[in-house]
C-alpha positions, 0 to 999 in steps of 0.5 A: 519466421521473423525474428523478435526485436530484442528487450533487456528487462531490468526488473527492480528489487525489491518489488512486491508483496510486503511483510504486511500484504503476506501477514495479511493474506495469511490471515485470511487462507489461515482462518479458512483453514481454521474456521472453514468457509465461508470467511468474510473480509471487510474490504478488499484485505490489499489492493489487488483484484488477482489476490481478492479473486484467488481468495475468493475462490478459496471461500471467502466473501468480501463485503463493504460494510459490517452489516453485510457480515451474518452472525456466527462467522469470522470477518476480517479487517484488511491490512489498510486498518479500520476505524475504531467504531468497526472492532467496536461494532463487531464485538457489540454483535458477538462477532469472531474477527480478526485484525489484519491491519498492517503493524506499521499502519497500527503504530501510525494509529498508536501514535495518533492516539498519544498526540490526541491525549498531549493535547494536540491538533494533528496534521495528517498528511495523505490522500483522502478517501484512502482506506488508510486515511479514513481508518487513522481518522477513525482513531481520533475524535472528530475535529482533532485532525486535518488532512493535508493532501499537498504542497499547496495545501500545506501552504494554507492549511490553518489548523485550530489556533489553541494547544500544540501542533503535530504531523503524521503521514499515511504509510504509502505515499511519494517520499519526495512528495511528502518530505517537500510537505513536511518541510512547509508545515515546518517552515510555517509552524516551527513548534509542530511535533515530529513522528517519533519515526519514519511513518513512510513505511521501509517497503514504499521507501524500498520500492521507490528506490529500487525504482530510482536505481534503474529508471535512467536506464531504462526507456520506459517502465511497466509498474504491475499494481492495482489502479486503487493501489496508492503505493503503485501509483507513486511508483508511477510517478517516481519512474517518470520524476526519474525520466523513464515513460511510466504505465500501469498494468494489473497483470500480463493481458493489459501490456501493449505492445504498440505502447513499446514501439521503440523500446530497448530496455525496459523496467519492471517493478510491482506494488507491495501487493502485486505478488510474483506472479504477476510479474512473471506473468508479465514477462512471459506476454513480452516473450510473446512479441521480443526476444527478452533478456533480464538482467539481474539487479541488485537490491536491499534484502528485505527479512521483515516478518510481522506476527500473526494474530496469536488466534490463529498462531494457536491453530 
């Protein structure tokens, strides 16, 4: 019997869900309990097709739009968050729903909602067609925000000439990327207002950095998340800034092995709404073909709990 080439796993921490994606997925397997199936989901509730399927097979529907929702049932909105017309629309048509947007999400929005009553144009930094995006633009008035997507267009951005200047960022995007942005909205309009706080939420800037502690130790890294999932795609991108061959992968059937050729030490990490088992699942592929070691690494501790809705916290 051959023997296996060996393979030190260095596997990041912290890594996958976030207190977000574990509110959000509560809600769902809770409103199930409480209601009973069928649940419906406008959207995917997080970006990940593992996460959706087991739902689904718990009883719930997820559908695009409102008007695929039946009376009489519960809906609920995913963790991305939604436009204000959506909630709206839902109690026009008596409908039971439940919010399951991220708090970090909604403070973005919150704040969103008090630049536009100062008067204020808004400059939102993030990648359009996003759900996050198309929900925080769904807070404001049409004509009150444009979306900055990069450097470039930081450079040539030309927001209305009246009233004050203000910036916000979607929650999941590169650190580096965006802090480069925002130091040119800076430089060309020294007057524009700055979040009260970090929108970048603490489990991107977490992931990203656990990347960066192992990426030059490594000859490549494996990120488990969806192709849809925008945090896992920095990931990504934050493993090759660092020098490591980088490559996506939903779960342990997408490894390959011809990719490794050559590999010694590998780096593992997962989205914030990849869950553990992925990761393991990925792990024992790679048994398949190496003799694996992991080695432990050391990361921030992350306790970050957020409250369900109090309809369900009720049950």
């Amino acid at each position: 019997m051959d023997r296996k080439p060996p393979l030190t796993l260095l596997i990041a921490a912290p890594r996958g869900f976030c207190a977000g994606v574990d509110r959000a997925i509560r809600i769902v397997e809770l409103a199930l309990e409480q209601y009973g199936a069928p649940v419906y989901v406008r959207h995917e509730i997080v970006h990940n097709k593992f996460v959706v399927e087991t739902l689904k097979a718990k009883g719930a529907i997820f559908v695009r739009e409102l008007d695929e929702v039946p009376d009489g049932v519960p809906v609920v909105f995913s963790a991305h968050g939604v436009p204000k017309a959506v909630p709206a629309k839902a109690a026009e048509r008596g409908l039971n729903y439940l919010d399951a947007t991220c708090p970090l999400v909604s403070k973005v929005h919150r704040q969103a909602e008090r630049l536009i009553a100062q008067g204020r144009h808004i400059l939102f930094v993030g990648h359009a067609g996003h759900p996050e995006v198309i929900g925080t633009f769904g807070q404001v008035p049409e004509g009150r925000m444009t979306l900055v997507e990069s450097a470039a267009n930081a450079e040539i951005v030309s927001p209305p000439a009246a009233g004050g200047l203000a910036f916000l960022t979607q929650t999941t995007l590169s650190v580096d990327d965006t802090a480069e942005i925002v130091a040119i909205l800076r430089r060309r309009f020294p007057a524009i207002q700055v979040p009260r706080s970090e929108d970048i939420c603490y489990a991107t800037s977490n992931r990203q950095g656990a990347v960066k502690a192992i990426a030059g130790r490594c000859d490549a890294m494996l990120v488990i998340g969806a192709s849809n999932s925008s945090n896992s795609l920095r990931l990504v991108e934050v493993a090759e800034r660092a020098g490591a061959r980088a490559r996506l992968v939903a779960r342990g059937s997408d490894v390959d092995f011809a990719w490794l050729e050559g590999v010694r030490t590998l780096g593992i990490t997962a989205g914030a709404s990849a869950p553990e088992v992925l990761v393991r699942e990925v792990v024992e592929r790679l048994k398949e073909r190496f003799g694996v070691t992991e080695e432990p690494v050391e990361g921030i501790e992350e306790n970050m709990v957020f409250k369900l809705p109090a309809a369900l916290k009720a049950a």
